[in-house]
C-alpha positions as CSV (number, residue, x, y, z in Angstrom):
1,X,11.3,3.4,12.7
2,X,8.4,1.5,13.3
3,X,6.6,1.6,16.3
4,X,3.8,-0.7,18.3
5,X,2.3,-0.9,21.4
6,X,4.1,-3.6,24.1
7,X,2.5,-7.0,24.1
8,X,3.2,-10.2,25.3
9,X,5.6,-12.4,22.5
10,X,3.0,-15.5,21.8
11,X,4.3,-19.1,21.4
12,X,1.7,-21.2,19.1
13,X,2.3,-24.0,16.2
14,X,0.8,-23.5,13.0
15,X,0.1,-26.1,10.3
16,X,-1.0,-25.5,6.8
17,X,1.0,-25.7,3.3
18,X,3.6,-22.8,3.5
19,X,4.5,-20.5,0.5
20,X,7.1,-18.3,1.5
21,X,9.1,-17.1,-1.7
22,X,11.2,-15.5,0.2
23,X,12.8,-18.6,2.1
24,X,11.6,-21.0,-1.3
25,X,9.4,-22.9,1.1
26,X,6.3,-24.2,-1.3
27,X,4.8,-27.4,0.9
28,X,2.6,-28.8,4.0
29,X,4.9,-27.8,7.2
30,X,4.1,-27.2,10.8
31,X,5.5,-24.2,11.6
32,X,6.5,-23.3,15.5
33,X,6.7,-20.4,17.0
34,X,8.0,-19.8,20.5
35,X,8.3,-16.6,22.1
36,X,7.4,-14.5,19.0
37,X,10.5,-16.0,16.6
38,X,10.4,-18.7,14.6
39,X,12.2,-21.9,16.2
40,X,11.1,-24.7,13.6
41,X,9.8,-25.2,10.5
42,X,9.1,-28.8,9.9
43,X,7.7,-30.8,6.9
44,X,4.4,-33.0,7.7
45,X,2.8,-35.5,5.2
46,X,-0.1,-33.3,4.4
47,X,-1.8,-29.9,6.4
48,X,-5.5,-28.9,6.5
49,X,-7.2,-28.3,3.1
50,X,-7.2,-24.7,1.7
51,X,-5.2,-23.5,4.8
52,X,-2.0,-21.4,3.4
53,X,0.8,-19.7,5.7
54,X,2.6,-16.9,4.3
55,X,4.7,-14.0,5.4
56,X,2.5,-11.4,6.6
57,X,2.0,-8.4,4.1
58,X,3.6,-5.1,4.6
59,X,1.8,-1.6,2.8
60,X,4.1,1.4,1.9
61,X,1.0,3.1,1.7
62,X,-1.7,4.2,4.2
63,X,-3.6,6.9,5.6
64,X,-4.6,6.9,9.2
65,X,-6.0,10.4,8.9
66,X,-4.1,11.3,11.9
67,X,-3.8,13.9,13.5
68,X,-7.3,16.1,12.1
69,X,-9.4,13.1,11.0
70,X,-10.3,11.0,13.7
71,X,-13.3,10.8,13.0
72,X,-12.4,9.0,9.9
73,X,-9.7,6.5,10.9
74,X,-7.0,6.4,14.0
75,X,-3.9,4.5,14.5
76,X,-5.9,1.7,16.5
77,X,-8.5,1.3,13.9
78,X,-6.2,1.5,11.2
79,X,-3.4,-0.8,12.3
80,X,-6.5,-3.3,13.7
81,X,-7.9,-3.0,10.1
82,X,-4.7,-4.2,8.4
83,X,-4.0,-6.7,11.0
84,X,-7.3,-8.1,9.8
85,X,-6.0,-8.0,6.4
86,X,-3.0,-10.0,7.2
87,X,-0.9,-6.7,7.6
88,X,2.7,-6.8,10.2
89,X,3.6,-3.8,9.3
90,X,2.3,-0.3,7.5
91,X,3.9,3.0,6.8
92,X,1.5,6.2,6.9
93,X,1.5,9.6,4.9
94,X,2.2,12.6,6.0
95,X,-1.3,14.5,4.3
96,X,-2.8,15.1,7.8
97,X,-3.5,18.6,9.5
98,X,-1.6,19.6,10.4
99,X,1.2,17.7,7.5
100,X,3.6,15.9,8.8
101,X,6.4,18.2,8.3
102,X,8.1,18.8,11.3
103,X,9.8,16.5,14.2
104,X,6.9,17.4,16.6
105,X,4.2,16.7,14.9
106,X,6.2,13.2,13.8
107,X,7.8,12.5,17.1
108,X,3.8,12.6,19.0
109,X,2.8,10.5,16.2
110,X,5.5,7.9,17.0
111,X,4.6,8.1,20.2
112,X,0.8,7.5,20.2
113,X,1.8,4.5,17.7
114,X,3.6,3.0,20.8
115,X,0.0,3.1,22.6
116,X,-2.1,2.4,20.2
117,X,-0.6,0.8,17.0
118,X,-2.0,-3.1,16.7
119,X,1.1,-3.7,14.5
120,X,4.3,-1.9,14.1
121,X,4.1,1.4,12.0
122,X,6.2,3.5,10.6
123,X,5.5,7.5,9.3
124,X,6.5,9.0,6.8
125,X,7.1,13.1,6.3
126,X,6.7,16.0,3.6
127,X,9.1,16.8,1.5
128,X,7.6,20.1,1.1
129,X,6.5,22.4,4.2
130,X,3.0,22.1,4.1
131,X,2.9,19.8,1.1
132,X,2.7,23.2,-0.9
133,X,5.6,22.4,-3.0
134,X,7.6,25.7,-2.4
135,X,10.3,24.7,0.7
136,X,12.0,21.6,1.9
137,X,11.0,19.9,5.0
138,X,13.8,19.9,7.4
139,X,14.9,16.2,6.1
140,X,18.0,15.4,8.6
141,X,15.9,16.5,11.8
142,X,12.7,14.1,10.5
143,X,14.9,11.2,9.6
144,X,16.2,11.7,13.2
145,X,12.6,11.7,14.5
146,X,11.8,8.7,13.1
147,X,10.9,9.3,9.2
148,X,10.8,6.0,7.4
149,X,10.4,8.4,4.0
150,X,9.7,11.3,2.5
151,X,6.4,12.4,0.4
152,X,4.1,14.9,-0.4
153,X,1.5,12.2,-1.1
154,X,-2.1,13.7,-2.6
155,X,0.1,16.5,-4.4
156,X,2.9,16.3,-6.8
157,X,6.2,17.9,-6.4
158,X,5.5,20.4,-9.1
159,X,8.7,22.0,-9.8
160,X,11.5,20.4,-10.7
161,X,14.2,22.1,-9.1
162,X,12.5,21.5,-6.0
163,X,12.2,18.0,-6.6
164,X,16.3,18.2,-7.7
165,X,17.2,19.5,-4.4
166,X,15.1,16.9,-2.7
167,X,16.6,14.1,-4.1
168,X,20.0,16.0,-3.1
169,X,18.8,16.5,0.5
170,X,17.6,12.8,1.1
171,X,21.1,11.7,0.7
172,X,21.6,13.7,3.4
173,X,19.0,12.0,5.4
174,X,19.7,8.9,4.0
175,X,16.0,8.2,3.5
176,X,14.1,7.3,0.2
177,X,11.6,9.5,-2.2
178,X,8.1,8.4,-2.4
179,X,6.6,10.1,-5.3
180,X,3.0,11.3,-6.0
181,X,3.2,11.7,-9.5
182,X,0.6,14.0,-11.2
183,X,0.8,16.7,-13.8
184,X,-1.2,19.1,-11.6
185,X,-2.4,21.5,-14.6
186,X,-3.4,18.3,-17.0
187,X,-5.4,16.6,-14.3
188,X,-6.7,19.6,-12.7
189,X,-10.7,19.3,-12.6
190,X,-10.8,15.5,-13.7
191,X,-12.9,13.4,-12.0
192,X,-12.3,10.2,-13.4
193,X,-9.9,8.7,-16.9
194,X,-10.4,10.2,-20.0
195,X,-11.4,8.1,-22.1
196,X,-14.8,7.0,-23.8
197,X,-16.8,6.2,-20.3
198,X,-16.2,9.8,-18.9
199,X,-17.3,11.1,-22.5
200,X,-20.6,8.8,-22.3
201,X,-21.0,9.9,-18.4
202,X,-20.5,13.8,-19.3
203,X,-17.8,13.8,-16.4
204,X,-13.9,15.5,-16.6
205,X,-11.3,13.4,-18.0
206,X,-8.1,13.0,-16.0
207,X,-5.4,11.5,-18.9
208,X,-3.3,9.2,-18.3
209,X,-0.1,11.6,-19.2
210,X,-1.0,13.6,-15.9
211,X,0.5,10.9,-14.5
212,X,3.0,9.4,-16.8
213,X,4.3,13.3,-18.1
214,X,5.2,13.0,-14.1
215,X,7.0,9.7,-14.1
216,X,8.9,10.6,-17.0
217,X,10.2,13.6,-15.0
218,X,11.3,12.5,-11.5
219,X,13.2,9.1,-13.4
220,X,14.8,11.6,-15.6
221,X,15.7,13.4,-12.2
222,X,16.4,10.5,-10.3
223,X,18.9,9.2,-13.2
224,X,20.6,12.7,-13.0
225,X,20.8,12.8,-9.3
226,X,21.9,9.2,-9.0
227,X,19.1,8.6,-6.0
228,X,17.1,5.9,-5.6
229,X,13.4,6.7,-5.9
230,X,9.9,5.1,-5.1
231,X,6.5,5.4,-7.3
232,X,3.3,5.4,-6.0
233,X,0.4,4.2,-7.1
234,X,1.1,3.7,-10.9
235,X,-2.2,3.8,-13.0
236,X,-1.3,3.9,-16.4
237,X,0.3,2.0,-19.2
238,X,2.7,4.4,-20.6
239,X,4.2,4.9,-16.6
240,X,4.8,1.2,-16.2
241,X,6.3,1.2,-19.7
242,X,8.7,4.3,-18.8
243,X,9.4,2.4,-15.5
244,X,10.7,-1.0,-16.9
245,X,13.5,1.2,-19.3
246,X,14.8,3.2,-16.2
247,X,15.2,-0.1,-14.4
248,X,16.9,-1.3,-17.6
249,X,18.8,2.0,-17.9
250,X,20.3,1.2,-14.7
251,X,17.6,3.8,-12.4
252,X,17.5,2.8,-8.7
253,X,13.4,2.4,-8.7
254,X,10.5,0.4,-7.1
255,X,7.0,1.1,-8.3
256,X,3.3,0.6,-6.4
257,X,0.1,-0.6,-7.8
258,X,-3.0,-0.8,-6.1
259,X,-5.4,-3.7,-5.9
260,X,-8.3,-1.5,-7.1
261,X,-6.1,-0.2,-10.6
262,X,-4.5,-4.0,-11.1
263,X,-8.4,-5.7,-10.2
264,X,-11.0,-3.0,-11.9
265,X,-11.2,-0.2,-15.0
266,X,-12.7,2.8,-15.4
267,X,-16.4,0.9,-16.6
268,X,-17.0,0.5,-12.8
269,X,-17.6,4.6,-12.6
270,X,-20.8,4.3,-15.6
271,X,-22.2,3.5,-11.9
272,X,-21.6,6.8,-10.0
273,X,-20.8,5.2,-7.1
274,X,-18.3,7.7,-5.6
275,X,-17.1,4.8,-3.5
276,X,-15.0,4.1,-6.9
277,X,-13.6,7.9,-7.4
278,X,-9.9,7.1,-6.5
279,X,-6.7,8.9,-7.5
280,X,-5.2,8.1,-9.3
281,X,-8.6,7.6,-11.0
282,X,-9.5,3.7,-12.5
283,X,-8.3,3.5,-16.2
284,X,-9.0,1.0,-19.2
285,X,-8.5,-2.4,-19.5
286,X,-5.3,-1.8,-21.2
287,X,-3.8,-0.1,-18.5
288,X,-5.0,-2.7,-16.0
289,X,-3.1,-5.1,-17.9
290,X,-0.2,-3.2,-18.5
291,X,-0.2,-3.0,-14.4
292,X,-0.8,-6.9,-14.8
293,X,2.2,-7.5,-16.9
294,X,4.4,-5.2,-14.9
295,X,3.5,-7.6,-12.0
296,X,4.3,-10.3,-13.4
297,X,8.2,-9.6,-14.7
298,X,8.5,-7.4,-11.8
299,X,8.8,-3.7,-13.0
300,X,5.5,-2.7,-10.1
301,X,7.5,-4.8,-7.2
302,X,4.7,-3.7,-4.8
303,X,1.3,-4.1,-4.1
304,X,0.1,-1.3,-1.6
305,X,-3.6,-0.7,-0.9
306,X,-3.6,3.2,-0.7
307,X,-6.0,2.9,2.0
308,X,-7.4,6.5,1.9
309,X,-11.2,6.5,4.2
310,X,-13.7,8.9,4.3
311,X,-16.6,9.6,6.3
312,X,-19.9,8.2,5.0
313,X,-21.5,11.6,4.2
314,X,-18.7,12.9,2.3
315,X,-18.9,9.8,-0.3
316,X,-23.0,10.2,-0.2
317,X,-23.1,13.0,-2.5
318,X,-22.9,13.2,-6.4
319,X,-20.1,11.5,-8.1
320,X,-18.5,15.1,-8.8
321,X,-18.6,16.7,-5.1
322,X,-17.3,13.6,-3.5
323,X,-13.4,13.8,-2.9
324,X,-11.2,11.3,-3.9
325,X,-10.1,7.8,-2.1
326,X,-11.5,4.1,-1.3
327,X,-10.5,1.7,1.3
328,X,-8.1,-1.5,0.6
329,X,-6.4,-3.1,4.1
330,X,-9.1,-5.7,4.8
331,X,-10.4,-6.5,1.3
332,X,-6.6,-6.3,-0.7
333,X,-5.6,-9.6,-0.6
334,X,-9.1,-11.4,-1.4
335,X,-9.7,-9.0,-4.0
336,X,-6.3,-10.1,-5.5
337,X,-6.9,-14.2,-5.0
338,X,-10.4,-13.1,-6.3
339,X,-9.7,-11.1,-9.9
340,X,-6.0,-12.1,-10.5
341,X,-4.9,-15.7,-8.7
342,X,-8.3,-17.4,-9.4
343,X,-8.9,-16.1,-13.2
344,X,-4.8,-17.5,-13.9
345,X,-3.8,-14.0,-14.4
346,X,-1.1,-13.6,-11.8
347,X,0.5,-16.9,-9.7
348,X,-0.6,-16.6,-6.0
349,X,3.6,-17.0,-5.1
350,X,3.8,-13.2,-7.2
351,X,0.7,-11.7,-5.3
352,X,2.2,-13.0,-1.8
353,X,6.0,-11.5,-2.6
354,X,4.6,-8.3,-4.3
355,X,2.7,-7.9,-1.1
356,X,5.3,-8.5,1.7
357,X,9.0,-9.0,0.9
358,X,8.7,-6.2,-2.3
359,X,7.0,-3.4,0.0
360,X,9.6,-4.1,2.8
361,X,12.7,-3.7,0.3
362,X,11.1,-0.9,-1.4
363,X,11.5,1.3,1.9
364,X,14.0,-0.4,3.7
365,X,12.1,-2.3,6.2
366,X,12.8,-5.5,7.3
367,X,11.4,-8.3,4.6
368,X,8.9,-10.9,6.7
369,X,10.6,-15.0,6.1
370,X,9.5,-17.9,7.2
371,X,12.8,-19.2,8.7
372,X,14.2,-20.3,12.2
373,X,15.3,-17.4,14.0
374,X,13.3,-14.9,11.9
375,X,10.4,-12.9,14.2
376,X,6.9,-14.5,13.9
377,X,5.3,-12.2,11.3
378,X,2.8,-15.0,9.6
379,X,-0.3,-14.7,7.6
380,X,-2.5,-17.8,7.9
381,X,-5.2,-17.8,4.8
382,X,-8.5,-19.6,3.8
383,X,-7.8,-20.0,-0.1
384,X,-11.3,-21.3,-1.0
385,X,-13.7,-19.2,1.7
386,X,-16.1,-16.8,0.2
387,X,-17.5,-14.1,2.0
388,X,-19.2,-10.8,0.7
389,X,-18.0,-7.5,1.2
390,X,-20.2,-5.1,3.7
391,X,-20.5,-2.1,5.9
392,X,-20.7,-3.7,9.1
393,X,-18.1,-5.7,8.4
394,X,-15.2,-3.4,8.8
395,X,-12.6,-2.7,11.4
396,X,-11.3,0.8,9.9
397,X,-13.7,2.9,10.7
398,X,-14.8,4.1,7.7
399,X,-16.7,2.0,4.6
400,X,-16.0,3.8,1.4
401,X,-14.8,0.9,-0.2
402,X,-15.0,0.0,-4.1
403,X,-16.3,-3.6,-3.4
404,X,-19.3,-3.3,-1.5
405,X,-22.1,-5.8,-2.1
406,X,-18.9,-8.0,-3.9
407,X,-18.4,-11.8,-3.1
408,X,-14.9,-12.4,-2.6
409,X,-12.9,-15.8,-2.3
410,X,-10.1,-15.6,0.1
411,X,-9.7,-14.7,3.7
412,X,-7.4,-14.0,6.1
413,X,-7.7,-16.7,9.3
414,X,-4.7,-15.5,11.6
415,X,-2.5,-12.8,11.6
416,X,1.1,-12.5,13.7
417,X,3.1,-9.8,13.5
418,X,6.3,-9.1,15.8
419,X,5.7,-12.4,17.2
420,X,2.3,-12.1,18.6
421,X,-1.3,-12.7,17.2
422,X,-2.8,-9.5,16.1
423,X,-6.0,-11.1,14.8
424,X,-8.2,-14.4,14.4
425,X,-11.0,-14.5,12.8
C-alpha cells in the first residue's frame, strides 16, 4: 500500500529526449500528459539540449525517522526531499520508536502519509518484535494494515531458525524479506572496513564477512524455504559474488546497492568526517567495483539511497561517537551521472532502470513507463548542469550527507509522480 496526500491530477506536455528502458523509448519525444496519465507520446525532430525525461525513481529504502525523530526528518520533509530527487515513490523502515511492529503503530503511519506524504509511500514492518530478533511480528495482521515488507533493518536476524520461520510466515502474508545482513559478533565495535585505512587511522575494522558470512546464510535459507528474498545494501565483493550463483542456482533474489558504496571507498574516512560513517561502512576499491560489475549484468538490480539523517550535533562529534548513516534522496542520481555515467563506468539507460523499474519489481510495486495510458510518474533531468552540494541546500531536514562541498553534474528539473508535479526546480 502506498499512500499520498490528495492533489489535483495535473495536465502538462513535456519535451526532451526520452529514455525509458522500460517502454524501449531512447529519442526526442513530446510527451503529454492530461489528467495525471499519459495520453501521447509523440516523436519530434529534435528536443531541448541536455533535457532527458525518464521514469521517475522508486527507493526500497528510506528512513523518515518517524514516529520518535522528528526532529530529524518527517514524512513531508522526507517525501518533499525525494520528490526533489526525482523520487514517485519510496518505502520506509520500520527502525522508529517505537518499531514498526504492530498494525497500530503501521496503520497511524499510513494514515499521516495520506496528509502529509509529497509522493506515495509505502511502510514497511519488523519481522522481529522490537527488532530484537527473538519473536515474530504478527505478519498476516501487518500485511493487512498495509505492510509493503518485512525487515528488521539496522539489525540482523541473528538466528537462523528465526529467520527459517520468517521466511515460512511471509508466505503466509504474502509479502517479501528485506534483509539487513550483518554478522552481529564480527562487526560488533567496527567503525569503518577493515582493511589498511582503518589500520593507518587506528579505528575498528568492520570485515567484509560480517556481511557476506550473513548473505551466505539467509540465500542458503531462502533456497531451502523456496521464498523469495531481498538484500539490502550490499557492500562487499564476496556478497555480490554469492549473489550472482544463487540467482544462477535458481534463488528467487534482488539485491540493493547504494550510491555512496557503488560511487566512494573507504579512503574517504582518512578524513574523519563522520558525515562518511555509514553501514554498511565504505569498503575498497575492489568492492566498489565488484558493486559496479554487479550493476552492470544485473546481479544488484537496485539502486536505493539508504537515506538514514541525523541531527547535526550528533554527526559533530569524533569519528568514533558519531552513529552511523548519510543522506542520499536529493544527491543519488547526480552523484551517479557524476562518478559512474560520466567516467564510462556504467551506461546512464542501467543507472535509470536500476533506479526505477528494478526497485519497483524488487517489492512488488508498480514499475514507472513512459506509455499511453500509464500514470504520469516522470523525471525530467538537466544532464550537463553542475551545482555543488550544501547545507542550505536541502529539503530533508537534516544535512549529514557524504558529498558536502562536492560539485556534481546532473540535476533533477521536474518531478511527477501519480500524475501531478511534486517539484520544479
Amino acid at each position: 500500500m502506498l499512500s499520498s496526500r490528495n492533489g489535483r491530477a495535473d495536465s502538462l506536455t513535456l519535451r526532451a529526449h526520452v529514455l525509458d528502458p522500460v517502454s524501449g523509448l531512447d529519442g526526442p519525444a513530446a510527451v503529454t500528459v492530461e489528467e495525471g496519465v499519459v495520453t501521447a507520446v509523440e516523436s519530434v525532430a529534435a528536443a531541448p539540449e541536455g533535457l532527458l525525461l525518464a521514469p521517475a525513481f522508486v527507493d526500497p529504502h528510506v528512513h523518515l525517522r518517524v514516529p520518535g525523530r522528528e526532529d530529524e526528518e518527517t514524512i513531508a520533509s522526507g517525501t518533499a526531499a525525494a520528490a526533489a530527487g526525482g523520487y514517485c515513490a519510496i518505502v520506509a523502515m520500520p527502525n522508529t520508536d517505537p518499531v514498526v511492529d504492530t498494525a497500530p503503530v503501521l496503520q497511524a503511519l499510513v494514515e499521516s502519509a495520506r496528509e502529509e506524504a509529497v509522493i506515495p509511500t509505502g511502510f514497511t514492518a519488523a519481522i522481529s518484535k522490537g527488532q530484537r530478533g527473538q519473536e515474530l511480528t504478527e505478519m498476516a495482521e501487518l500485511a493487512r494494515a498495509g505492510a509493503i515488507a518485512f525487515t528488521d533493518d539496522g539489525r540482523p536476524v541473528a538466528s537462523a531458525g528465526l529467520m527459517r520461520r520468517a521466511l515460512a510466515y511471509s508466505a503466509v502474508a504474502d509479502r517479501p524479506l528485506a534483509l539487513h545482513c550483518e554478522e552481529p559478533t564480527l562487526s560488533q565495535g567496527g567503525q569503518m572496513h577493515e582493511g589498511e585505512v582503518a589500520a593507518a587511522l587506528g579505528l575498528a575494522g568492520w570485515p567484509s564477512v560480517a556481511e557476506s558470512l550473513m548473505v551466505e546464510r539467509d540465500l542458503a535459507l531462502a533456497a531451502y524455504e523456496g521464498r523469495p528474498v531481498h538484500l539490502q545494501h550490499l557492500s562487499a565483493r564476496e556478497s555480490v559474488a554469492a549473489v550472482r550463483r544463487a540467482r544462477h542456482a535458481g534463488v528467487r533474489v534482488s539485491a540493493e546497492a547504494s550510491p555512496h558504496h557503488l560511487c566512494a571507498t573507504d579512503e574517504l574516512v582518512r578524513t574523519l568526517d563522520a558525515n562518511v560513517k555509514m553501514n554498511p561502512p565504505l569498503r575498497t576499491e575492489d568492492d566498489r567495483r565488484a558493486l559496479v560489475d554487479g550493476l552492470l549484468d544485473g546481479t544488484i538490480d537496485c539502486i536505493a539511497t539508504d537515506h538514514a539523517p541525523h541531527a547535526r550535533h550528533e554527526k559533530d562529534v569524533p569519528f568514533e561517537e558519531a552513529p552511523f548513516g548519510v543522506t542520499g534522496l536529493e544527491t543519488a542520481f547526480a552523484a551517479l551521472n557524476t562518478f559512474l555515467v560520466r567516467t564510462r563506468e556504467v551506461p546512464l539507460a542501467t543507472v535509470l532502470e536500476r533506479l526505477s523499474a528494478g526497485p519497483a519489481r524488487a517489492l512488488g510495486l508498480p514499475v514507472p513507463a513512459i506509455a499511453v495510458g500509464e500514470p504520469a510518474n516522470l523525471v525530467l533531468l538537466d544532464l550537463g548542469a553542475e551545482w555543488t552540494v550544501r547545507e542550505d541546500g536541502f529539503r530533508s531536514r537534516s544535512a549529514n550527507s557524504w558529498l558536502l562541498g562536492r560539485t556534481l553534474v546532473g540535476a533533477v528539473v521536474k518531478t511527477v509522480a501519480a500524475g501531478r508535479v511534486v517539484f520544479a526546480a
